[in-house]
Structures are given as structure tokens and as C-alpha cells.
C-alpha positions in Angstrom: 0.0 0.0 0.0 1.1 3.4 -0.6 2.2 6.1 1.9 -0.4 9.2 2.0 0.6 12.5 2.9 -0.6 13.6 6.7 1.5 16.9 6.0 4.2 17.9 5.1 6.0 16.1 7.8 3.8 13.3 8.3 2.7 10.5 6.3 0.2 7.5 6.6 1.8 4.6 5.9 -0.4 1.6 7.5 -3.1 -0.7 6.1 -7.0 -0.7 5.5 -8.2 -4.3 6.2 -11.4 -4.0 4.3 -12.2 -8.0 4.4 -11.9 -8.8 8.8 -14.9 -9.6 10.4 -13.7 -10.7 13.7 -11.3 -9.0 16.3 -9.7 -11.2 19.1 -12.1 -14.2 17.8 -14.2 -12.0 19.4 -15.2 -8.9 18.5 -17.5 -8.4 14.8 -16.3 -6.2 12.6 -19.0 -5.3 10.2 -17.1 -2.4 8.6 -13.8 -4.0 8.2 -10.6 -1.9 10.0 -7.3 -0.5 9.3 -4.0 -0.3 11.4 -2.5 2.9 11.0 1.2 3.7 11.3 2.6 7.1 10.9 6.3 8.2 9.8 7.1 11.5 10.9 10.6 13.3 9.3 12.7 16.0 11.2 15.0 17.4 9.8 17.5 15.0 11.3 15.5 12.2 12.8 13.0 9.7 11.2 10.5 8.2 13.5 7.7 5.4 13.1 4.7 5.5 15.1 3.3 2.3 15.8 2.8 -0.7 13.2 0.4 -3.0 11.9 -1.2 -6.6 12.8 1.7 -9.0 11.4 -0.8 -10.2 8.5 -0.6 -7.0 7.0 3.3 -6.4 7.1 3.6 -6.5 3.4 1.7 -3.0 3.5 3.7 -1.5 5.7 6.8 -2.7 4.8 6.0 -1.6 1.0 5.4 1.7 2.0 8.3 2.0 3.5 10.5 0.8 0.7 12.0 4.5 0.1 13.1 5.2 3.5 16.3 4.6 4.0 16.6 5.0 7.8 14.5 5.3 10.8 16.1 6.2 13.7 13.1 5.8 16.2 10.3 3.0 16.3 7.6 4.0 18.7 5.3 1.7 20.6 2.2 3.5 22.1 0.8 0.0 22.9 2.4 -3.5 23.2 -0.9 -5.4 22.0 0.3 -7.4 18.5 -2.3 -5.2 16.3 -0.4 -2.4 16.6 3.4 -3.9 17.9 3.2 -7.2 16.0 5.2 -5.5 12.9 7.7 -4.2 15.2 10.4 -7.2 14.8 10.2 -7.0 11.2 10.8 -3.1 11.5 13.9 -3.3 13.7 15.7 -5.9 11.1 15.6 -3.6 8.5 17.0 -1.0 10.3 19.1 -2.6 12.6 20.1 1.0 14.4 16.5 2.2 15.0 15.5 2.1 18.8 12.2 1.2 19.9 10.8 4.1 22.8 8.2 2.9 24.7 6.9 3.5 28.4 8.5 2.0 31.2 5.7 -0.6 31.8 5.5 -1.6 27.6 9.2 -2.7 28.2 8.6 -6.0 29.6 5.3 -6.9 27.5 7.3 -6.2 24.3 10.7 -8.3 25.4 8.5 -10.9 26.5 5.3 -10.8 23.8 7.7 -10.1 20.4 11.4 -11.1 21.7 12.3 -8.0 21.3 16.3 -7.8 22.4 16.5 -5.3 25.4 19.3 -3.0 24.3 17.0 -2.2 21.6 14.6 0.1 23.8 14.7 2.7 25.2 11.8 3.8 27.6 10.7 7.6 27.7 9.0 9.1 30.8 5.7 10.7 31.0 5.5 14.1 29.4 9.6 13.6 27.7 10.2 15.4 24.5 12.8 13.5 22.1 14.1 15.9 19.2 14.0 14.8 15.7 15.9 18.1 15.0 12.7 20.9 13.6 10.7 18.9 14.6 9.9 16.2 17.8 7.8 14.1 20.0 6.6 14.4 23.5 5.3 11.4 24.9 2.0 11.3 27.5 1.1 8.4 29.8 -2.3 7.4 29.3 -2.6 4.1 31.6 -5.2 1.9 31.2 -6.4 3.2 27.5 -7.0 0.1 27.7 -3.6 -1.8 28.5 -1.4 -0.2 31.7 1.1 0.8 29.3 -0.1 2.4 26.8 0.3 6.6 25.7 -0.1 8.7 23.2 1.9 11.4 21.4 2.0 14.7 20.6 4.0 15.9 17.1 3.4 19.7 18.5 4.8 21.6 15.6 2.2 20.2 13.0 -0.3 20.2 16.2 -1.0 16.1 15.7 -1.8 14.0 18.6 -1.5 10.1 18.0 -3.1 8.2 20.3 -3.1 4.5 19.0 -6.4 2.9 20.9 -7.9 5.8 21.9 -10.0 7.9 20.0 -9.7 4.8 17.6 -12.7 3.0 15.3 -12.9 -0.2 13.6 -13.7 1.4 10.1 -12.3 0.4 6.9 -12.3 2.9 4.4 -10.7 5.0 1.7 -11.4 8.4 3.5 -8.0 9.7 5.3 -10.2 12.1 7.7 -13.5 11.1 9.6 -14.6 14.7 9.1 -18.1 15.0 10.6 -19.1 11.8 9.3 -21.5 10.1 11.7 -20.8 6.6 10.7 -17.3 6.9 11.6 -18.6 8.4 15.2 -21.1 5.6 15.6 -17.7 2.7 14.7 -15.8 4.9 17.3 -18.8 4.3 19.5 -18.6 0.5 19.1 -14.9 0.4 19.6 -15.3 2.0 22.8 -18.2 0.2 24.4 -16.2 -3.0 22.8 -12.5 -2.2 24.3 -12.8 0.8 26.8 -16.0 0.9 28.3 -14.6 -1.2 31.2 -11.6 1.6 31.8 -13.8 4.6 31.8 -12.5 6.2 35.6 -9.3 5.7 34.1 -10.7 7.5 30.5 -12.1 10.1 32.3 -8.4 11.5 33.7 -6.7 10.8 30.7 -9.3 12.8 28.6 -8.6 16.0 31.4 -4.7 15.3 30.2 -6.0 15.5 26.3 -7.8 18.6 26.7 -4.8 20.3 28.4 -2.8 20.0 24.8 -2.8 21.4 21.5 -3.8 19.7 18.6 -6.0 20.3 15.5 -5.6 16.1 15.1 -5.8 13.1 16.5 -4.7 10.5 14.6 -5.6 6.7 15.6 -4.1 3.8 14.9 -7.5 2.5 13.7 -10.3 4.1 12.0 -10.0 7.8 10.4 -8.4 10.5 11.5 -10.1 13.6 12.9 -9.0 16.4 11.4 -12.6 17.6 13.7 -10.8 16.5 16.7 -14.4 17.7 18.8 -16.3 15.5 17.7 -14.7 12.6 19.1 -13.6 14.4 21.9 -16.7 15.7 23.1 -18.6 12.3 22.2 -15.9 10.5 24.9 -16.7 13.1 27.1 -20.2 11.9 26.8 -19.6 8.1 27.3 -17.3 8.4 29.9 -19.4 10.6 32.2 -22.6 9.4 34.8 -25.2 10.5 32.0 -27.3 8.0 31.4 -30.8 7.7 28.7 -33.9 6.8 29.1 -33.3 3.4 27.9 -33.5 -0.3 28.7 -31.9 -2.8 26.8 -33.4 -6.4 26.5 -30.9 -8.9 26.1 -32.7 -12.3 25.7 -32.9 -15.9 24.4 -36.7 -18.1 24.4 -36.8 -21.4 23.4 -40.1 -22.7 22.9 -41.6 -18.8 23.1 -42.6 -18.2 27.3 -39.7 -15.7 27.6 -40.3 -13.8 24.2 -44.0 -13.6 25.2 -42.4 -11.8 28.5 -40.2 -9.3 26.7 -42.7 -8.6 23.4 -45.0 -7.3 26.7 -42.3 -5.5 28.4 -41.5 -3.6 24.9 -45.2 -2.7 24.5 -45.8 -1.6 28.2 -42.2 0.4 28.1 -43.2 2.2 25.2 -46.5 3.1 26.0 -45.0 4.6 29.2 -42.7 6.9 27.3 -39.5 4.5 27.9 -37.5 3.9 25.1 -36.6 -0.2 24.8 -33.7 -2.1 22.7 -35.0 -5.6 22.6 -31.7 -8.3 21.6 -32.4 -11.3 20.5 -29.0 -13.7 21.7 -30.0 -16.1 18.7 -28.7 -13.3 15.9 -27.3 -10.3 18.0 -24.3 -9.1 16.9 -22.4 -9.1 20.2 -21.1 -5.1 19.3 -24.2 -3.9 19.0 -25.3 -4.9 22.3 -22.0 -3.2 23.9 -22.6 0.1 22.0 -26.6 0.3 23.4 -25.2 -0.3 27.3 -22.7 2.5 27.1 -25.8 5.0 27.7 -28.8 3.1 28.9 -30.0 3.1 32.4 -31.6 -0.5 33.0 -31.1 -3.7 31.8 -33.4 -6.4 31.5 -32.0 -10.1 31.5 -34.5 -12.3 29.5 -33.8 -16.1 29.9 -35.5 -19.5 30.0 -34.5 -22.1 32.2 -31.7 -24.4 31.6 -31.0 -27.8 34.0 -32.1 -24.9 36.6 -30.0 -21.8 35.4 -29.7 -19.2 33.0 -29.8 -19.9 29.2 -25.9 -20.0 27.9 -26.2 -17.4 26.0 -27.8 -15.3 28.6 -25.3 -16.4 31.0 -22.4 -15.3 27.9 -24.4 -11.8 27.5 -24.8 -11.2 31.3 -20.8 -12.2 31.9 -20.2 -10.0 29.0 -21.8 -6.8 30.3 -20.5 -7.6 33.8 -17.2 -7.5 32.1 -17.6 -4.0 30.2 -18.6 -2.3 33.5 -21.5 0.0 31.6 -23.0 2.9 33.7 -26.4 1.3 34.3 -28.2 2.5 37.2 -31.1 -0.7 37.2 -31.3 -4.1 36.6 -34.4 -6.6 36.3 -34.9 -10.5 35.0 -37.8 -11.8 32.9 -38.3 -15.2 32.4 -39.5 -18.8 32.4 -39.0 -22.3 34.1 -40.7 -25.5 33.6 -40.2 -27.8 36.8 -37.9 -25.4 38.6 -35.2 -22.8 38.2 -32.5 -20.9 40.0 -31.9 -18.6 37.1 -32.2 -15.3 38.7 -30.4 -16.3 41.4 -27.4 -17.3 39.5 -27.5 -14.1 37.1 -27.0 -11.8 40.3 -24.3 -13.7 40.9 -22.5 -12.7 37.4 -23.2 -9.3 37.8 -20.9 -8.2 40.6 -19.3 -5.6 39.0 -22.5 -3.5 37.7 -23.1 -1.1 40.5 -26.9 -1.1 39.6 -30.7 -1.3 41.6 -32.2 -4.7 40.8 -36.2 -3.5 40.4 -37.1 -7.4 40.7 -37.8 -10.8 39.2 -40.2 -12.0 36.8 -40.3 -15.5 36.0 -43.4 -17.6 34.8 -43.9 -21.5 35.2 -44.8 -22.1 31.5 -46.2 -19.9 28.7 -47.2 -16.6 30.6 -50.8 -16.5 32.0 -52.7 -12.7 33.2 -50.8 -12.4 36.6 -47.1 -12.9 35.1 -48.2 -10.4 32.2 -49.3 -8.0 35.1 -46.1 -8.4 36.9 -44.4 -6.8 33.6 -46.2 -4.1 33.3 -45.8 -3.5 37.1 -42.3 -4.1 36.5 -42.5 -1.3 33.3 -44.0 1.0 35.9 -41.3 0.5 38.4 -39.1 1.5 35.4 -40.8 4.2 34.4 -40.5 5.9 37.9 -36.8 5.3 38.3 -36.2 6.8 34.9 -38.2 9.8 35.8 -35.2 10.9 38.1 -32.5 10.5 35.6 
């Protein structure tokens, strides 16, 4: 792939990965991705900014077939998406040295053999001269790794910032502009990766703010050359705010439990709530994480399964235990057929979501009147709580 001009300084010389569909055989990736690496010339030093995933070295090794010397190999974050090309980097030019915080040290000797008297570790807030022009280094722990940190090319005003700010997005656009497809991947990528790091997000954002930039450059997804818009969306996600919203993550099996939430919708709406029903059989796992990162309740549907949870209730509920969203309630709808201990063992999997439960609905069989009055009693507990927000 070809290099494309950043600035004058600055060029893009990474890789769009237009066919990936799954991240950490985990994470769907509808819109494809890119890894984006940056080589920034002074007038005496040569620098790289990050790399790519190892399968797309060719790229970034292509583009770099006219340079012939980099004196600096930065690693904002050891994870192999972003490091993994490193090794190949440092053979070509054997008298580069890689800088990286004092905590990425280890995680790159010991995740890519990296040979120790090739790094160098910069401190928090160091500036290292490229002659006209250079890079100061911030520390942004846990965004989303302990090591990781961003920098700031202050004479072309760029911020890189590797993870953060970043969006699984493949496409041929170099800037994001105002484009609100590109906001709503960077809102994925965040419920997806740094929802469950947001007290740590909200510090390192007051360190962003407190610099000059007019971009931030990722190392996925666009770049913002409206740095605002992403900024001030963080601001958003990260902070208490919360929507009038309940999410609905369920699974029915012979059609009790989907009676339960098809009720719960209608009730919630005719109330004024706004609902997000999920269907576990076909949800697409991000889409789920992007609806919790503002909603105030959730509602765990499940049948019963040899007396607990559904599986793939009990893989949503350890999921959203695991991003840590900012819901203030919680509430189960359900059904059993000889016996259950379902709700008791989804409070168990929820330790980490500081939330109100509002209560338990489960039916012995397909629903009859009193079940379908305990939801929309349960719709009008709901209601009340989400007329405080």
C-alpha cells in the first residue's frame, strides 16, 4: 500500500483491512478496520509511530520501501495489532531504537522477543528531538492496556493516540470529518474495548484537553481532522449521564420468555421508555455493547436451563459484567418448567455493575394474566426510576 501525505512532515503509511470480520475471535467487525502507522521526518530524525497486525506487514513494509533509515520506532501500545510488525521493522533498520513507556518494556521483550538494548523507555510528558521537529510522549494508563500513551508531534499540532479515540472502520477516507458513521464505529470500539476503563478514561481525557492539537490520529479508523467531535462524544460516554433506555438482552426457546419481553416492549413504550429488545440467537455481540454505554436499566430475558440461565444469557450477562457499563437498574424476565434458580445465579454474574435490581419476573410455563401484570408492574417501576435521571 502506498504512503499518503498527513502533512508535510507526516505521512500514513499503515493498512486498510477492508475483508476482517472478527477482532480477538471475538469482536465483529461489520465495517472492516485499518492499522495505521505514521512516519514522521525531522530534519535530522525519522520516527515510526506504531505498526500493523503482522498479516498486513507487506503494506507497511511496501510503503516503507524509500526510506532509508528510521532512527526511532515508537510503541504506544504493546498489544500485537499495533506492535506485531515491530520485529520486522527493527531488522531492516538494525540502528533504529524502539521508545516505549516503562511498563511496555517487559510486555514487548517478552510478547515479540524484542532484544532489550533495543529500547529505550521515555518518561511521561519527555520530548525526544527529531531536530525541527519532535515528539513528546503522555502516559495514558489503562487506555485500555497499563502501558499504553499517546503522542503529541506539537509543531504540526498532531496527537497520535493509537487505541484511543480509535474506530474499527475500513475505508478510503483519510479524515473522519463530521461523518456520523465513523462516530457511531468509534462508539462501538469503545463500548467494545474501553468501556470497562472509563475512571481511568475520564483523567486521561482531562490530560488531552490540556494539549494542542488540530488532530488526532488513531491507529485504527479515520483520523479527525474535527478532533471535537470525538472528543466531546468521549466526554459523553465516559461521564454518569445515562438515557432513558432499557436494553433487552434475551434468548426463548419454545416462546414463554419472548412472550415476557414482546409485553415488556409494549408496556415500556407506551409509558414513554424507550426499549432495545436483543435477540441472543442473531445479535451481533457489538451492537449490544454500543446500546449499554448510555442506557440506564437492563433487562436479563432467559428461560431455564437444568435450573439456570440460558448459555447465552449467562455469555451476555458475563459480557456486560465485564464492560462495566454505567447502568443505574437491573431486572430479569423469564420462564421455568419444573424449577429454576436462574435469577439467582445471574445476580451472581453481575458483581461488578453497581446497579438497583427492580425485581424478578419469571413464569412457570407460557405466561398466563398475573405474570403479564407483573411486567407491566415491573414497566411501571421503570418508568418511575427513569423519571429521576
Amino acid at each position: 500500500m502506498q504512503a499518503r501525505p498527513v502533512c508535510e512532515r507526516v505521512q500514513w503509511v499503515g493498512a486498510v483491512d477492508w475483508n476482517r470480520r472478527l477482532f480477538d475471535a471475538l469482536i465483529p467487525l461489520p465495517d472492516g478496520t485499518s492499522y495505521n502507522s505514521y512516519l514522521v521526518r525531522g530534519s535530522e530524525k525519522t520516527a515510526l509511530i506504531d505498526a500493523v497486525d503482522p498479516a498486513m506487514l507487506p503494506c507497511l513494509m511496501g510503503a516503507l520501501a524509500d526510506v532509508p533509515e528510521i532512527h526511532y520506532v515508537v510503541a504506544q501500545h504493546a498489544e500485537q495489532d499495533h506492535s506485531g510488525g515491530i520485529p520486522a521493522v527493527l531488522a531492516r533498520y538494525p540502528k533504529a531504537q524502539l521508545l516505549c513507556s516503562a511498563k511496555a518494556k517487559s510486555l514487548l521483550m517478552e510478547h515479540l522477543h524484542v532484544a532489550e538494548e533495543r529500547i529505550r523507555t521515555v518518561a511521561d510528558g519527555e520530548t525526544v528531538s527529531l531536530g525541527d521537529r519532535s515528539l513528546r510522549f503522555i502516559y495514558t494508563p489503562w487506555v485500555h492496556w497499563p502501558e499504553t500513551m499517546v503522542t503529541l508531534l506539537p509543531e504540526d499540532k498532531i496527537l497520535f493516540t493509537c487505541d484511543f479515540f480509535g474506530s474499527h472502520y475500513a475505508t478510503s477516507d483519510l479524515y473522519a470529518g463530521e461523518n456520523p458513521a465513523v462516530r457511531e464505529a468509534a462508539k462501538r470500539y469503545y463500548a467494545e474495548i474501553m468501556m470497562p476503563f472509563r475512571s481511568a478514561i475520564q483523567g486521561n481525557l482531562k490530560k488531552i484537553e490540556a494539549l494542542k492539537f488540530d488532530v488526532i490520529a488513531p491507529s485504527h479508523g479515520p483520523l479527525f481532522d474535527k478532533p471535537a467531535m470525538i472528543v466531546d462524544a468521549y466526554r459523553d460516554w465516559v461521564s454518569d449521564r445515562v438515557e432513558n433506555r432499557v436494553i433487552i438482552p434475551y434468548i426463548s426457546m419454545h416462546g414463554s420468555t419472548e412472550a415476557m419481553v414482546e409485553r415488556l416492549v409494549r408496556a415500556l413504550i407506551t409509558r414513554g421508555v424507550d426499549v432495545q429488545p436483543f435477540n441472543l440467537a442473531v445479535t451481533d455481540i457489538g451492537m449490544l455493547a454500543m446500546s449499554l454505554v448510555d442506557a440506564a436499566t437492563i433487562v436479563i430475558g432467559t428461560p431455564t436451563v437444568h435450573v439456570g440461565p440460558h448459555p447465552a444469557v449467562f455469555n451476555a450477562t458475563h459480557l456486560a459484567n465485564a464492560l462495566r457499563p454505567k447502568l443505574r437498574y437491573a431486572a430479569i424476565i423469564g420462564s421455568y418448567g419444573w424449577g429454576t434458580q436462574a435469577a439467582e445465579q445471574l445476580a451472581a454474574l453481575i458483581p461488578n455493575l453497581k446497579v438497583e435490581v427492580l425485581g424478578t419476573v419469571l413464569c412457570k410455563g407460557m405466561p398466563r394474566p398475573a405474570d403479564l401484570a407483573a411486567v407491566d408492574a415491573l414497566a411501571d417501576t421503570i418508568k418511575t426510576r427513569h423519571g429521576s435521571l
